[in-house]
PDB file of N, CA, C and O in Angstrom:
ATOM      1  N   UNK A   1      26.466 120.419  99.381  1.00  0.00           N
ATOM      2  CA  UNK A   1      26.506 119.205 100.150  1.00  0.00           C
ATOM      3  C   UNK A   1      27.162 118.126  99.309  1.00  0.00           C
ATOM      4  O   UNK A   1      27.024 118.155  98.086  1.00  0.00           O
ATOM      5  N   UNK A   2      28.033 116.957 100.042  1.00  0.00           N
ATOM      6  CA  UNK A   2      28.423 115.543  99.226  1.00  0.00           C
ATOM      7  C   UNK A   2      27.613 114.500  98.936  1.00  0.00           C
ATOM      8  O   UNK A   2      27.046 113.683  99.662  1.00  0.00           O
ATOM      9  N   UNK A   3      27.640 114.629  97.922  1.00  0.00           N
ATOM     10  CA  UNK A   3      26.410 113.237  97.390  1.00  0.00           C
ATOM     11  C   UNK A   3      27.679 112.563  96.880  1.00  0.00           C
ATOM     12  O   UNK A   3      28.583 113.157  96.292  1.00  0.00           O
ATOM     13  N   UNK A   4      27.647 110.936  97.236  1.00  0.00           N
ATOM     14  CA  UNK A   4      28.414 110.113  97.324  1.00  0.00           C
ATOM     15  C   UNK A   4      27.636 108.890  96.615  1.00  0.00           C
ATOM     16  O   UNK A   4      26.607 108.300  96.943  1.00  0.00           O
ATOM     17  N   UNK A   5      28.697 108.697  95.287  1.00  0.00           N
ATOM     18  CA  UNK A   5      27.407 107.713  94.330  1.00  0.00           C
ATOM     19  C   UNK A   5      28.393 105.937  94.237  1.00  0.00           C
ATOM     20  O   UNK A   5      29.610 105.764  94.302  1.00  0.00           O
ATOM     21  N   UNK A   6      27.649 105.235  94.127  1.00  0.00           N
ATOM     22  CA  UNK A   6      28.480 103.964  94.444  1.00  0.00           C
ATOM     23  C   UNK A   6      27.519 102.867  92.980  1.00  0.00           C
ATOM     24  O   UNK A   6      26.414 102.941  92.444  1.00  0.00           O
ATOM     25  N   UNK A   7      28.400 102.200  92.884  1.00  0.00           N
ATOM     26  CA  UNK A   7      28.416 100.952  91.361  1.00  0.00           C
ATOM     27  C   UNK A   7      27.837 101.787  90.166  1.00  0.00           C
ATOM     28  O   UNK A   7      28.279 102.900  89.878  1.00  0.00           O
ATOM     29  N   UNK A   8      27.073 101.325  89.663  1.00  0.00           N
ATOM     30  CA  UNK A   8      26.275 102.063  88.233  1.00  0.00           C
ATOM     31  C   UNK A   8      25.832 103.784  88.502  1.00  0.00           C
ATOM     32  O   UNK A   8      25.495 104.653  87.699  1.00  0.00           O
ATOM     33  N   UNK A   9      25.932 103.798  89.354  1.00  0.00           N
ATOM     34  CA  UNK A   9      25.593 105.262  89.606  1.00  0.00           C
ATOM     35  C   UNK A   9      27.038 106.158  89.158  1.00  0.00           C
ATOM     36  O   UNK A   9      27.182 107.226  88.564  1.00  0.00           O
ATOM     37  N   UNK A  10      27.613 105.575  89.506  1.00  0.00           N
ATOM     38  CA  UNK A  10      28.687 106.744  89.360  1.00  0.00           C
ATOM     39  C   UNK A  10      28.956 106.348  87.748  1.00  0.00           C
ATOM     40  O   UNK A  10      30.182 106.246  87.802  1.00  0.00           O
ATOM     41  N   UNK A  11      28.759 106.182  86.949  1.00  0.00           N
ATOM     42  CA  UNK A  11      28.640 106.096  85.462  1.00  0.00           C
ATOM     43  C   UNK A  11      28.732 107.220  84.865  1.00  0.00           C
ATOM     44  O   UNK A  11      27.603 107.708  84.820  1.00  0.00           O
ATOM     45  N   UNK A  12      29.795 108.160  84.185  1.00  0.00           N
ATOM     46  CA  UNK A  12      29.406 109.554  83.523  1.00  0.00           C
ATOM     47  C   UNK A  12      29.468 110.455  84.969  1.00  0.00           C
ATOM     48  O   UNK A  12      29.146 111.619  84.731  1.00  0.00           O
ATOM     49  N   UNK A  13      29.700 110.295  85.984  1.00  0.00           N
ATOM     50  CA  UNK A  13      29.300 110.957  87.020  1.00  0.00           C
ATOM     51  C   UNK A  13      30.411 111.462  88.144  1.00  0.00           C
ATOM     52  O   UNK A  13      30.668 112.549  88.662  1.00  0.00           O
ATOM     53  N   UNK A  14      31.016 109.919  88.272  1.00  0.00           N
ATOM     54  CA  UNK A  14      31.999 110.336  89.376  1.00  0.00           C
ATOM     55  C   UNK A  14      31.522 109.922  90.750  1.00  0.00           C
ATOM     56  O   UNK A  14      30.329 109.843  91.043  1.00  0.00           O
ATOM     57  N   UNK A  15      32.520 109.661  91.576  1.00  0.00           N
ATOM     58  CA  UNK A  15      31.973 109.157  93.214  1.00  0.00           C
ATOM     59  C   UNK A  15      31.576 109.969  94.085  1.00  0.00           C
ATOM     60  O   UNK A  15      30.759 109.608  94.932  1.00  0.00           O
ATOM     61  N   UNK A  16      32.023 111.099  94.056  1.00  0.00           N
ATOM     62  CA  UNK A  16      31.396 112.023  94.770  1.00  0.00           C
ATOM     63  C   UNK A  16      31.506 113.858  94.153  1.00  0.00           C
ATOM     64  O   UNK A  16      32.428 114.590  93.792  1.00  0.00           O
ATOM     65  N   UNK A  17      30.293 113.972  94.274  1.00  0.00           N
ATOM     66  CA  UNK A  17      29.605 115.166  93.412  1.00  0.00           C
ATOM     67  C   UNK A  17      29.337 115.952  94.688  1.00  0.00           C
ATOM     68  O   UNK A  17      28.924 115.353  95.681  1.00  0.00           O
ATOM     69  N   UNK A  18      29.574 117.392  94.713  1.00  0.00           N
ATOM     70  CA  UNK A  18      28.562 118.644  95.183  1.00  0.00           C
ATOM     71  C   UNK A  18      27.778 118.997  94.302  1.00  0.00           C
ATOM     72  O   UNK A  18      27.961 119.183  93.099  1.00  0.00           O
ATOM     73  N   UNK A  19      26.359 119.140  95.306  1.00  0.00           N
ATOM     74  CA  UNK A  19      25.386 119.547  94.997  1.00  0.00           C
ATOM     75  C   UNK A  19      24.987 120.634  95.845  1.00  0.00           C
ATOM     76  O   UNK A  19      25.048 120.520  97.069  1.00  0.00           O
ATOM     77  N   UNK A  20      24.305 122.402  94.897  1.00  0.00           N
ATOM     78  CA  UNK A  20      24.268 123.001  95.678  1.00  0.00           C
ATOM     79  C   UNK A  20      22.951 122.496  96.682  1.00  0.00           C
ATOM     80  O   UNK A  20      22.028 121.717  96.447  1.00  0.00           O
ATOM     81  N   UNK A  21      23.339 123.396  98.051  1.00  0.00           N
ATOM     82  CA  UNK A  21      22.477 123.409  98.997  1.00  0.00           C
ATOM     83  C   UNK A  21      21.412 124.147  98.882  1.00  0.00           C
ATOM     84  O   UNK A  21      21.728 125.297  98.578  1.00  0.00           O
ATOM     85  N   UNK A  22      19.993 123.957  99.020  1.00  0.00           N
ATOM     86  CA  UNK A  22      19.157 125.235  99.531  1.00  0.00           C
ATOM     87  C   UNK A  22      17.902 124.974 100.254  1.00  0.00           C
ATOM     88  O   UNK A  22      17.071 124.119  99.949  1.00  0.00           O
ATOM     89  N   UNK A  23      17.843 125.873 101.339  1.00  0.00           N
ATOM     90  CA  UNK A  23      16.654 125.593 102.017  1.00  0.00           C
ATOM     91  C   UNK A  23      15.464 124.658 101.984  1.00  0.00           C
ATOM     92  O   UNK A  23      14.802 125.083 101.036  1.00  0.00           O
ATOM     93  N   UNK A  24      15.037 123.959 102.329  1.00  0.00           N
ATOM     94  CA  UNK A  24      13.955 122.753 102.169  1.00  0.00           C
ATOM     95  C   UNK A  24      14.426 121.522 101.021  1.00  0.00           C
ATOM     96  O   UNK A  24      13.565 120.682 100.760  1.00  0.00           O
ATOM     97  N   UNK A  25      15.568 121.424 100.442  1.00  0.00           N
ATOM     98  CA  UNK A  25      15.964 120.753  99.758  1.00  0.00           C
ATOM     99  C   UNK A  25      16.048 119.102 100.343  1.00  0.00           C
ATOM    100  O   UNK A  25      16.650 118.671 101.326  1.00  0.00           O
ATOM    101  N   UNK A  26      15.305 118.470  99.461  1.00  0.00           N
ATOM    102  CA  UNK A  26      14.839 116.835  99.756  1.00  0.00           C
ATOM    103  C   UNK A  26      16.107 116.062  99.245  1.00  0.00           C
ATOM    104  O   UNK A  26      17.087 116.675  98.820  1.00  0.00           O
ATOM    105  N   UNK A  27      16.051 114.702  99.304  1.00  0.00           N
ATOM    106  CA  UNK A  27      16.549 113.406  98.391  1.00  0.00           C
ATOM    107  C   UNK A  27      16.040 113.647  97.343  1.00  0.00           C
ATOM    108  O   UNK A  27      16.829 113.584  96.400  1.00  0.00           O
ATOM    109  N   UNK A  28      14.586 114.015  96.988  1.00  0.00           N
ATOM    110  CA  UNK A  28      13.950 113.935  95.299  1.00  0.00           C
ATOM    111  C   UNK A  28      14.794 114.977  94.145  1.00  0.00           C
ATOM    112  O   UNK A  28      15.199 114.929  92.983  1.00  0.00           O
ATOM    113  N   UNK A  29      14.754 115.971  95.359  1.00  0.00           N
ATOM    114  CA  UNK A  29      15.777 117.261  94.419  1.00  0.00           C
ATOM    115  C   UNK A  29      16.784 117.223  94.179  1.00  0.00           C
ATOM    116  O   UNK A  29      17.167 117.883  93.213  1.00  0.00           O
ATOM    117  N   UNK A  30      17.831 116.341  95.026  1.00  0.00           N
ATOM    118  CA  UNK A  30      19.064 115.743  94.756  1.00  0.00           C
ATOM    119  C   UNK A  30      18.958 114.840  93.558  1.00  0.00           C
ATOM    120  O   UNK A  30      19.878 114.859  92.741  1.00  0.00           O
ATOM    121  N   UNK A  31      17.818 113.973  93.358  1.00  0.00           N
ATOM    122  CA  UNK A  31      18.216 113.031  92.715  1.00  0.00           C
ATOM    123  C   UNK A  31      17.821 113.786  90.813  1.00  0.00           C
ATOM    124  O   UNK A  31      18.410 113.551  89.757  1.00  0.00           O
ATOM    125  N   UNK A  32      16.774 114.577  91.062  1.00  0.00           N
ATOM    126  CA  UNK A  32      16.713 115.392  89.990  1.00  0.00           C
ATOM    127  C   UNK A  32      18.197 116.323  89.302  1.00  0.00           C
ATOM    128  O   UNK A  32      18.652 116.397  88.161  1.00  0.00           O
ATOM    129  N   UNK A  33      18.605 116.911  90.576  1.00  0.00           N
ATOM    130  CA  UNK A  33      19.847 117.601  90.294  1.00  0.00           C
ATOM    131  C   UNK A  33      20.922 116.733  89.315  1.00  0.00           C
ATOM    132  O   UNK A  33      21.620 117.123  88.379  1.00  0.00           O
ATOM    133  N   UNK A  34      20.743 115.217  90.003  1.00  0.00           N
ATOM    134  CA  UNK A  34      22.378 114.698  89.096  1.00  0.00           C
ATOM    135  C   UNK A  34      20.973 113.712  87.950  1.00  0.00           C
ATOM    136  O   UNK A  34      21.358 112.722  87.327  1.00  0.00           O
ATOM    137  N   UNK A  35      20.147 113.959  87.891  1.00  0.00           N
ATOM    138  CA  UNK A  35      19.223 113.395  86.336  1.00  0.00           C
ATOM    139  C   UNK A  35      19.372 112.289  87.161  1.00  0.00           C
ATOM    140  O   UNK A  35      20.594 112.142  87.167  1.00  0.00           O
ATOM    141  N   UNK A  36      18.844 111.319  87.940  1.00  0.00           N
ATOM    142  CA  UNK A  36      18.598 110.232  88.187  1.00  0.00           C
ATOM    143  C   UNK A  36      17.084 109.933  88.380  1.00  0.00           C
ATOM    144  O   UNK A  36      16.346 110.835  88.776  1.00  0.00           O
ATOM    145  N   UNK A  37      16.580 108.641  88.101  1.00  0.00           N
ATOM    146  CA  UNK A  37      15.528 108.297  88.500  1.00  0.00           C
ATOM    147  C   UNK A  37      15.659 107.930  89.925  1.00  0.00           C
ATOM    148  O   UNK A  37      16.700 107.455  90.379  1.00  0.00           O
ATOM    149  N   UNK A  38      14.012 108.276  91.017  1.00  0.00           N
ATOM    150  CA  UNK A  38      13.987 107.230  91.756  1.00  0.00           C
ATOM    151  C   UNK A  38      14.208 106.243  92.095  1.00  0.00           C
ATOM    152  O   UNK A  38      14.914 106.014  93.077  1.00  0.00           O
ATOM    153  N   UNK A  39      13.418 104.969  91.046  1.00  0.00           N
ATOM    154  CA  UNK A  39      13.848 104.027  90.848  1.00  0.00           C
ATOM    155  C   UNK A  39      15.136 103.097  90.636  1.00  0.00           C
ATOM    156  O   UNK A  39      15.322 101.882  90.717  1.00  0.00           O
ATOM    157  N   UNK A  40      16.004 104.282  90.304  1.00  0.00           N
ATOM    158  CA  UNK A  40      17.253 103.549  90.194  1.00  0.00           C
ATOM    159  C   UNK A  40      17.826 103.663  91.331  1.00  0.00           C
ATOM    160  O   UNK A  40      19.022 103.457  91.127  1.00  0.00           O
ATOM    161  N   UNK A  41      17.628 103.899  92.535  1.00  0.00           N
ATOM    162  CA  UNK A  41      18.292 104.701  93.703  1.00  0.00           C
ATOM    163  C   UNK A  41      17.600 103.654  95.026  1.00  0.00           C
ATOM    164  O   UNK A  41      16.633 104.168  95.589  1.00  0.00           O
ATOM    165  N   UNK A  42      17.881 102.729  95.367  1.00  0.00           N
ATOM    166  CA  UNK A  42      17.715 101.266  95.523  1.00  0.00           C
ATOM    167  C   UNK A  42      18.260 101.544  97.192  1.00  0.00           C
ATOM    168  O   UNK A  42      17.440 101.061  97.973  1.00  0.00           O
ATOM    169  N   UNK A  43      19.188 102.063  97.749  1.00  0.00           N
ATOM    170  CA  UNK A  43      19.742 102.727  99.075  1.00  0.00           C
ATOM    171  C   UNK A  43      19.806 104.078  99.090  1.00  0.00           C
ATOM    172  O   UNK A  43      20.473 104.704  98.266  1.00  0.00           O
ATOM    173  N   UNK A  44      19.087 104.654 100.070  1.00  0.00           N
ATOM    174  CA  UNK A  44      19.393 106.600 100.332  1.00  0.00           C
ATOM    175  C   UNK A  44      19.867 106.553 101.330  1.00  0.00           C
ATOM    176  O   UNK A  44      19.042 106.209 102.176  1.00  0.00           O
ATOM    177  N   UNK A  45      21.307 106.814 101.914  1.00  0.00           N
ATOM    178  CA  UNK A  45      21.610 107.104 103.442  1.00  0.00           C
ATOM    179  C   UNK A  45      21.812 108.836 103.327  1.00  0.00           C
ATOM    180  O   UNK A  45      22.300 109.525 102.430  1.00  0.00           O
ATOM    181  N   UNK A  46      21.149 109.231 104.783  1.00  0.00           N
ATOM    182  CA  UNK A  46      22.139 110.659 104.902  1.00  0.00           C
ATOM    183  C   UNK A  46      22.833 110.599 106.264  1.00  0.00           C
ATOM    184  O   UNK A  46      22.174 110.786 107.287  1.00  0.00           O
ATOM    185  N   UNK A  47      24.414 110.290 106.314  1.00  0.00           N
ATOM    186  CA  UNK A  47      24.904 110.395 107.246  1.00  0.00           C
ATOM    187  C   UNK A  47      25.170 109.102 107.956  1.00  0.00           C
ATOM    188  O   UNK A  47      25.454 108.930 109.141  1.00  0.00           O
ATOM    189  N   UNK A  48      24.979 107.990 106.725  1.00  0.00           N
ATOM    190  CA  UNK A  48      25.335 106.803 106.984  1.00  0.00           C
ATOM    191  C   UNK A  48      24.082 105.914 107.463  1.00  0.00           C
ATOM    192  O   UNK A  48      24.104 104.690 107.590  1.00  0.00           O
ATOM    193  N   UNK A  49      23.141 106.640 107.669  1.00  0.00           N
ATOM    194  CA  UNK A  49      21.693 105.929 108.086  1.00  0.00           C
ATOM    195  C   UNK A  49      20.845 105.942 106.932  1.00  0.00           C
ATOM    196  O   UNK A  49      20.806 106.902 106.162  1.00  0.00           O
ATOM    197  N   UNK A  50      19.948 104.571 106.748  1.00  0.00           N
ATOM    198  CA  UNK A  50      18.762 104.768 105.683  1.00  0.00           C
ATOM    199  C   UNK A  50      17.966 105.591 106.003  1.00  0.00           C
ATOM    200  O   UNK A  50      17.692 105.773 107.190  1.00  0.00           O
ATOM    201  N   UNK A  51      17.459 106.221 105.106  1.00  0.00           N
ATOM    202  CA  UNK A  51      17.014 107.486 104.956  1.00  0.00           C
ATOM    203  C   UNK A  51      15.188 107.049 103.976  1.00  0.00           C
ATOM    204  O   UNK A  51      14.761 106.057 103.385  1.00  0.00           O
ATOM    205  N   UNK A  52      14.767 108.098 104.220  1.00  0.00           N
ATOM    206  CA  UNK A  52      13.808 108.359 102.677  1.00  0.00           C
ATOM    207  C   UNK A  52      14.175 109.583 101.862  1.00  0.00           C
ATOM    208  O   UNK A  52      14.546 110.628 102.396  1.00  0.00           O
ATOM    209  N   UNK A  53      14.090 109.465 100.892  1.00  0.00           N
ATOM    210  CA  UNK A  53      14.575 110.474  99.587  1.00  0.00           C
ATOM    211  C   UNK A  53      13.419 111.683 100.260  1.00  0.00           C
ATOM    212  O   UNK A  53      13.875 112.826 100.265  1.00  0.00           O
ATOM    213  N   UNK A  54      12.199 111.547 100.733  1.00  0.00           N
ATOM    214  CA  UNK A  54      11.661 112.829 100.757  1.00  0.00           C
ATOM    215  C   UNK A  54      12.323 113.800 102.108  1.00  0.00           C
ATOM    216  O   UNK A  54      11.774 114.864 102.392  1.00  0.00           O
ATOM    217  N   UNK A  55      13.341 113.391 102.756  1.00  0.00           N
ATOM    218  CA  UNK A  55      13.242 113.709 103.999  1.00  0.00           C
ATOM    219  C   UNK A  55      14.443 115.129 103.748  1.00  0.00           C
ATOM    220  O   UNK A  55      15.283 115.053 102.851  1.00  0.00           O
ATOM    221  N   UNK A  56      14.358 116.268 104.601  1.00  0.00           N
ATOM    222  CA  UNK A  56      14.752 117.530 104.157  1.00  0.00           C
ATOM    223  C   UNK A  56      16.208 116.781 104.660  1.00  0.00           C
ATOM    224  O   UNK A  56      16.389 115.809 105.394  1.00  0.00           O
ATOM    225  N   UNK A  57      17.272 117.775 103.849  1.00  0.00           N
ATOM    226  CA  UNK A  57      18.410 117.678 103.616  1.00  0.00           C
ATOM    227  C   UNK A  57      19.373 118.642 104.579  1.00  0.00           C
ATOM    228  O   UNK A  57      19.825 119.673 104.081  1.00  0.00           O
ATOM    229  N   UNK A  58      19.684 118.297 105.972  1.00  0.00           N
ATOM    230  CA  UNK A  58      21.019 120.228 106.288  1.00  0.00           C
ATOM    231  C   UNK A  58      22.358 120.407 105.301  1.00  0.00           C
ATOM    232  O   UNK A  58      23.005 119.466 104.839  1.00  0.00           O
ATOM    233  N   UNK A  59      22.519 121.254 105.170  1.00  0.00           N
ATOM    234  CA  UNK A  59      23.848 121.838 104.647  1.00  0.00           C
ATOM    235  C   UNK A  59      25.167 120.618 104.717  1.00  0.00           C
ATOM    236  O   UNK A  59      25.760 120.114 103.763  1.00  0.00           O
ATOM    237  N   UNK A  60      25.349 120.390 106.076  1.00  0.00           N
ATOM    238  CA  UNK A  60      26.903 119.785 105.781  1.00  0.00           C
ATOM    239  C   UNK A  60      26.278 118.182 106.032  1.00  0.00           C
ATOM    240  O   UNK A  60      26.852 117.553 106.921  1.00  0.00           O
ATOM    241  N   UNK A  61      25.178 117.501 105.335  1.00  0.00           N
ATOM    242  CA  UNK A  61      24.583 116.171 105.513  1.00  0.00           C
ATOM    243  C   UNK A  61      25.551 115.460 104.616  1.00  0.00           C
ATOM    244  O   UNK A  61      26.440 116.258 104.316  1.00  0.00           O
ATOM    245  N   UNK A  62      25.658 114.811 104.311  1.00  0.00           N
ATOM    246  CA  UNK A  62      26.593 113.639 103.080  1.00  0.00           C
ATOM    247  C   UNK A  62      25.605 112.276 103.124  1.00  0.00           C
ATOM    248  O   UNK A  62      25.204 111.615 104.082  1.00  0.00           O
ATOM    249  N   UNK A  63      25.408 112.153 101.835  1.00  0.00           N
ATOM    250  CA  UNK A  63      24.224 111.495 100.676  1.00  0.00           C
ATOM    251  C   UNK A  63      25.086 110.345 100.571  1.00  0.00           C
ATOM    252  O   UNK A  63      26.306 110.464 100.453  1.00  0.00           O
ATOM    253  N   UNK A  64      24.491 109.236 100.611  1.00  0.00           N
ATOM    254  CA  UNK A  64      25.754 108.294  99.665  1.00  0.00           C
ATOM    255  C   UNK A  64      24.192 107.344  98.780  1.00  0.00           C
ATOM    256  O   UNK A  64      23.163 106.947  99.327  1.00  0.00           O
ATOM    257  N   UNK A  65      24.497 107.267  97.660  1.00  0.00           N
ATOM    258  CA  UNK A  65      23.238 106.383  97.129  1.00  0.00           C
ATOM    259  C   UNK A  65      23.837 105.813  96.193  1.00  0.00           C
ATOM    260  O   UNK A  65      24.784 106.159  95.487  1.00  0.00           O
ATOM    261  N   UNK A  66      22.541 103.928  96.282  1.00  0.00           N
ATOM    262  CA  UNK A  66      23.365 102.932  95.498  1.00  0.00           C
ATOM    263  C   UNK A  66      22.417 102.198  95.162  1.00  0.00           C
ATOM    264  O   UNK A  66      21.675 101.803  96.062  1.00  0.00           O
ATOM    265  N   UNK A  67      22.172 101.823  93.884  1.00  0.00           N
ATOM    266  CA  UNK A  67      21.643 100.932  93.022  1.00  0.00           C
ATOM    267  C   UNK A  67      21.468  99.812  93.915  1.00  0.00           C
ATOM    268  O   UNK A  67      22.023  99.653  95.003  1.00  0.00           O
ATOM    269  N   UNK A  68      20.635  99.048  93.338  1.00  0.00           N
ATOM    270  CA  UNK A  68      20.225  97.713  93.155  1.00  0.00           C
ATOM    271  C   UNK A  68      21.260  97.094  93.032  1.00  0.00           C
ATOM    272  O   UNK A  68      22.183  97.462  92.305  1.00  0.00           O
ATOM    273  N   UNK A  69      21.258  95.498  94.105  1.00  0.00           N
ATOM    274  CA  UNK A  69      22.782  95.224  93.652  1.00  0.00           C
ATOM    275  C   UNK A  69      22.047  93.930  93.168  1.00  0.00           C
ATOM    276  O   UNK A  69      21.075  93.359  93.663  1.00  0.00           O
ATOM    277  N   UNK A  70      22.946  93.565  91.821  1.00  0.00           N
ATOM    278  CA  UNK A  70      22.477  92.214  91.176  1.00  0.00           C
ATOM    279  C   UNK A  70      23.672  91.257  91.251  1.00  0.00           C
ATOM    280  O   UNK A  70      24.876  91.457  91.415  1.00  0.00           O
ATOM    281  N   UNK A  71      22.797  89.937  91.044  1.00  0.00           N
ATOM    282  CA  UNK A  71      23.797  88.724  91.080  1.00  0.00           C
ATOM    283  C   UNK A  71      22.777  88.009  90.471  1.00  0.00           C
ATOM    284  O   UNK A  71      21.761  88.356  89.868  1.00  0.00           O
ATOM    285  N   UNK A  72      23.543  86.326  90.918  1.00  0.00           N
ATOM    286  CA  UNK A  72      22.968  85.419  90.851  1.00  0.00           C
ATOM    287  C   UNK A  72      23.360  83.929  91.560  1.00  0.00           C
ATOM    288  O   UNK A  72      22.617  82.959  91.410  1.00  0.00           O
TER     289      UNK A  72
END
């Protein structure tokens, strides 16, 4: 599946990563897969909608996740 990473995320990483697919596979396991914390993961869409990280994943879904955005 495309996991699609946006500002500080894509650091060392790249904008968009495959990750393999497999049966019952969550947001948490994705985010384990590329070493990310929860916490740093501030937007989960799958498929362009907010999402929750626990929610099961299909095969051809596309991930896009994005930090915390700071200013001031």
């Amino acid at each position: 599946m495309k996991v699609q990473l946006f500002a500080t995320l894509r650091e060392n990483r790249g904008k968009e990563i495959e990750v393999p697919w497999f049966d019952g596979i969550d947001g948490y396991a994705v985010l384990k897969e590329l070493a990310l914390d929860a916490g740093d993961v501030k937007i989960f869409l799958i498929n362009g909608r907010h999402s929750d990280p626990g929610t099961t994943i299909k095969p051809d879904d596309i991930i896009a996740l994005f930090p915390a955005v700071g200013g001031g």
